[in-house]
N, C-alpha and C positions, 0 to 999 in steps of 0.2 A: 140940209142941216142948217139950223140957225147959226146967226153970228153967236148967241149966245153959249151955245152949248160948243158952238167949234172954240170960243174963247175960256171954255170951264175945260175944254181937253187939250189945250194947249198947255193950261196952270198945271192938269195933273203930268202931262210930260217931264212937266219941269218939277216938278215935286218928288218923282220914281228916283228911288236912290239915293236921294238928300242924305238920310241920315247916315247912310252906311257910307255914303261919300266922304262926308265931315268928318265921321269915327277912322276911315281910313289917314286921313289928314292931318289928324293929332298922335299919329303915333310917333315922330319924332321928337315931342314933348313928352310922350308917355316913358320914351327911353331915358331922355332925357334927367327924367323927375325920378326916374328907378337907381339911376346913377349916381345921382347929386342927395338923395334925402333919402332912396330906401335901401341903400348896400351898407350904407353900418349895421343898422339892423341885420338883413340877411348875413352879416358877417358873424354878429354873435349869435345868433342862429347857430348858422354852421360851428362855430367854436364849440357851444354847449355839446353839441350832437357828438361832433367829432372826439369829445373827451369821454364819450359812452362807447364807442370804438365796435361800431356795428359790423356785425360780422357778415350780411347780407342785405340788401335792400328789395322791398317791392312795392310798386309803383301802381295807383290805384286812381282810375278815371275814364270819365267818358265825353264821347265825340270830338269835339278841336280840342280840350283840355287831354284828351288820350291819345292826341299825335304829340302835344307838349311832353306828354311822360314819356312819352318811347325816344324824342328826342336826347331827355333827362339818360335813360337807360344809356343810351351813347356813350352820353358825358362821364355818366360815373363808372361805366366797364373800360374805356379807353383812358382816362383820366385819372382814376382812381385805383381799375383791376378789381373793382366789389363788383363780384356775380349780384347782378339784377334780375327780375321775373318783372312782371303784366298780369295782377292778379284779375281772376276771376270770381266778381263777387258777390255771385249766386254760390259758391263752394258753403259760404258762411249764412246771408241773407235766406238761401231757398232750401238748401240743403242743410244746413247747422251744423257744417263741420268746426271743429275747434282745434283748427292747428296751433302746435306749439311754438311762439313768437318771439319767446325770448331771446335777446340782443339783436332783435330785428330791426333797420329803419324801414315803415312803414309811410310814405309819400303817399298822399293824397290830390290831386290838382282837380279844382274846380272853381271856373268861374264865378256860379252865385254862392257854392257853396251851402245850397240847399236840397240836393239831390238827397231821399231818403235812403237810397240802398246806399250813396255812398258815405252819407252820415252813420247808418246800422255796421256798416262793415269798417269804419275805421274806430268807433267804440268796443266792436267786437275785438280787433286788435289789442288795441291797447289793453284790453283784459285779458287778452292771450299772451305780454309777456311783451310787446311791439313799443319801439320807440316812434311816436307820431308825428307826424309835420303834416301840416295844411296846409296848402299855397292856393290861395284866395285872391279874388276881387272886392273881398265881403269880409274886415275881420270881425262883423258881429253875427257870422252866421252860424245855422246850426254847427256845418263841418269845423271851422275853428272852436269853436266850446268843449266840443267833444274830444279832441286834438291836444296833445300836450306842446308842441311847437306850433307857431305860425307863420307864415308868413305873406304880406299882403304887396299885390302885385301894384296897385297905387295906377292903376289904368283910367279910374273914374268911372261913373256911367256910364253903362254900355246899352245902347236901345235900339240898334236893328239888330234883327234876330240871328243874321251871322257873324258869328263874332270874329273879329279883327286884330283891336287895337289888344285884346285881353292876352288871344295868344300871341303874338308880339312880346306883349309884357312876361307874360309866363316862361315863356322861352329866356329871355334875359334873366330874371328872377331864380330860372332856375340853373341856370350856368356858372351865374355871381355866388351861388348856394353851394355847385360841384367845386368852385373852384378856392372858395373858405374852408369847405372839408379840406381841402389840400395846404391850407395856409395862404394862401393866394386871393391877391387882392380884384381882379378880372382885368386888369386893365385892359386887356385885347378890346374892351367891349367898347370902351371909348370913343370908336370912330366911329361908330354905328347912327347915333343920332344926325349928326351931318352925312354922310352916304346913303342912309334912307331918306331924307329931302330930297334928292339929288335924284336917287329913284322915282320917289311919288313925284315928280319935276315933269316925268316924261308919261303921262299920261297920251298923249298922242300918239307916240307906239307901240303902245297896249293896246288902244283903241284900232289900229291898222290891222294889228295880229288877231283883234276881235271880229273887225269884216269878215277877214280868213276862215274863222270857226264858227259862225253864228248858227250855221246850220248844219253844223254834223252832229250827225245822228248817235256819234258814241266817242271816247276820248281814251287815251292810254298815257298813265303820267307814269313815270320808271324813273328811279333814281337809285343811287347805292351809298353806305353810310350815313354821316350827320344830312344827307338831301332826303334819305328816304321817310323820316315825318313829315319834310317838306311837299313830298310826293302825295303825301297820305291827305294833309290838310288841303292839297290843292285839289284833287279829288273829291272831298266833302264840298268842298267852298262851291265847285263849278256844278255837283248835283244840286246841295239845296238853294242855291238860286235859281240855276239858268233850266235844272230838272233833266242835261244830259245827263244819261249814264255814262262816269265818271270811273272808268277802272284803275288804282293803281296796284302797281308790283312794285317791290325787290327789282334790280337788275337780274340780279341770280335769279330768283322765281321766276323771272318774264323767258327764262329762257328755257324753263323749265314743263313748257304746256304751251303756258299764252300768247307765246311767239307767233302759234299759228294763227289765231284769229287778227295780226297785223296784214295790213296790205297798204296798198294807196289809197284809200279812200278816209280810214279813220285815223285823224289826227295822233301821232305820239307828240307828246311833253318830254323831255329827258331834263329832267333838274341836275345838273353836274357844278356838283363843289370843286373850289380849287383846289385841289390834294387829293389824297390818298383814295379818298371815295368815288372823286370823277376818274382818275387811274385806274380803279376795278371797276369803274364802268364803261370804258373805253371797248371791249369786244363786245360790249351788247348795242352800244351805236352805230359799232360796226357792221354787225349782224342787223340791221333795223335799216341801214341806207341798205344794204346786198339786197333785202325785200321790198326797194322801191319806197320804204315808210313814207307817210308828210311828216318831218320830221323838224319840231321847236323843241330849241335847245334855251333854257333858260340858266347861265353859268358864264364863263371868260369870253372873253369876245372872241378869238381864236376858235374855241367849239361854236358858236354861234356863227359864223363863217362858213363853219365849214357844213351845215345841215342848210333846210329849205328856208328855215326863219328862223328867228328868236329875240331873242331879250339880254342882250351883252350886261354882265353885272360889274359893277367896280372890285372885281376879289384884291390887285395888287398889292402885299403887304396886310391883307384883313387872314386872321388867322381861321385855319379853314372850320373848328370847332363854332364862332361864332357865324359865319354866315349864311347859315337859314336865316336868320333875322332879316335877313335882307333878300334873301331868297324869294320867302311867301311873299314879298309884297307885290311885285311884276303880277303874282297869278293871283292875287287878292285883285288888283285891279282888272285883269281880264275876266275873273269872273264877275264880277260888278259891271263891266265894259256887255261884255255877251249878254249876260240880262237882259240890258236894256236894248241892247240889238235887237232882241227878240222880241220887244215891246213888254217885258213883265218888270215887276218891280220886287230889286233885290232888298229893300227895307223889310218885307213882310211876303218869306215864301210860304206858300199853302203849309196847311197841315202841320204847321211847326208853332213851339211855343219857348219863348226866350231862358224858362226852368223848365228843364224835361226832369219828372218824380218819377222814375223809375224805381223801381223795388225789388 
């Protein structure tokens, strides 16, 4: 090998991962800037909405923006007690059904806010009788136009194709959103900007717990509650990067079947929030050391103790509703971390393109 080209594969070494590194690095700014200049807004938002006094909600989106909603659904069943769904929407797009919408809120989340099916199916809404929100990275996109409310998550440009700092911001955005439906200012969310510093800080024991996993052949993330989007999104993050298959469950579902396919050899995740949700997940950890698991526990230092490894989170005094925020981040950088263990680059995984036009 030349010195030449050994000194052009040194550059791309160090080049793998830049962007999506950077973009993980600004998200304490991102929360930041959502707190300080975009929660008035999302307050009257929610004011307007909450004075048309919806009498159901359904939440409409895809890939990391579709673990943002179902986190949303948490929020506003636990929070609020409005029965929420997870539409499907091919029912209207492929199929042309015309459900009747009235006094519906109709959520939408997406990043570019370009996706055709989900631009076709939140106009279809709103002609069905639906009260519409948009929560965007993009308020001049199609989905905003179409959209009778907005709201823009103020993340910035987002350019590696797995996105980060956006769901971060969505998540926030959309808490600050549940919690103006309520009258309520968010303040829980407050501490979040400094405690996720504090997190992205420790990038060398992510990187440890990355050696760990570089090469397993398959991954099991299980969480219960406000953890199980966080489950979901950790899941996508570590397929389309790193290209492991990335299973997640329910705690309750994992016990349900996919318990058997655990053993020692393939990595569990268990994302345990502090409260009520790591509490009903406590007999599925149980059940998961009794099978020998490798078992990383990403939640209070206490559970993180007591399994083979993990990722101790600052919960004390963070109210358990907002801390996925803080959650994905530990598994946003291990999947970033494993990546590049494996020598690929998380900026730009195969076969993916930063606006999926689904229809």
């Amino acid at each position: 090998m030349s010195a030449t080209t050994s000194a052009g594969h040194d550059e791309y070494d160090e080049q793998r991962g830049r962007i999506m590194s950077g973009e993980m690095a600004e998200q304490p700014a991102v929360l930041r800037r959502i707190l300080d200049q975009g929660a008035p807004r999302i307050r009257e938002v929610a004011a307007a909405i909450a004075e048309r006094a919806p009498r159901f909600v359904l939440l409409t989106a895809r890939g990391t923006s579709d673990n943002a909603a179902l986190y949303a659904k948490y929020l506003l069943e636990i929070r609020l007690g409005l029965p929420c769904g997870l539409t499907s929407m091919s029912t209207t797009t492929a199929y042309g059904a015309k459900p009747d919408l009235t006094d519906v809120l109709v959520v939408t989340v997406s990043q570019s806010g370009g996706s055709p099916d989900l631009v076709a199916s939140t106009k279809a809404a709103r002609e069905a009788g639906a009260i519409t929100l948009a929560v965007t990275n993009n308020p001049d996109s199609p989905l905003a136009a179409v959209s009778e409310f907005h709201i823009d998550i103020q993340a910035g440009p987002e350019k590696a194709l797995p996105a980060t700092k956006t769901y971060t911001a969505s998540l926030l955005a959309l808490y600050l959103f549940v919690e103006g439906l309520r009258g309520e200012d968010g303040s829980a969310a407050r501490v979040l900007p400094r405690l996720a510093e504090q997190i992205l800080a420790r990038q060398d024991e992510v990187r440890a717990l990355a050696s760990r996993y570089r090469f397993a052949e398959r991954m099991v993330i299980t969480s219960r509650g406000y953890g199980h989007p966080t489950a979901k999104e950790a899941a996508l993050k570590l397929m389309e990067t790193s290209y492991i298959p990335a299973l997640a469950y329910s705690g309750a579902d994992l016990l349900h079947g996919p318990l058997a396919m655990v053993d020692n050899i393939s990595p569990v995740i268990a994302v345990v929030t502090d409260g009520r949700g790591g509490e009903a997940l406590q007999p599925v950890l149980d059940r998961l050391r009794g099978r020998g698991a490798d078992l990383c526990v990403v939640g209070p230092k206490g559970q993180v103790e007591a399994a083979s490894a993990g990722f101790a989170l600052p919960t004390e005094g963070v109210a358990e509703e907002v801390q996925p925020i803080l959650e994905i981040l530990p598994l946003q950088m291990l999947a970033y971390e494993v990546t590049i263990a494996r020598g690929q680059d998380p900026d730009a995984p195969r076969a993916l393109a930063k606006v999926t036009e689904t229809r």
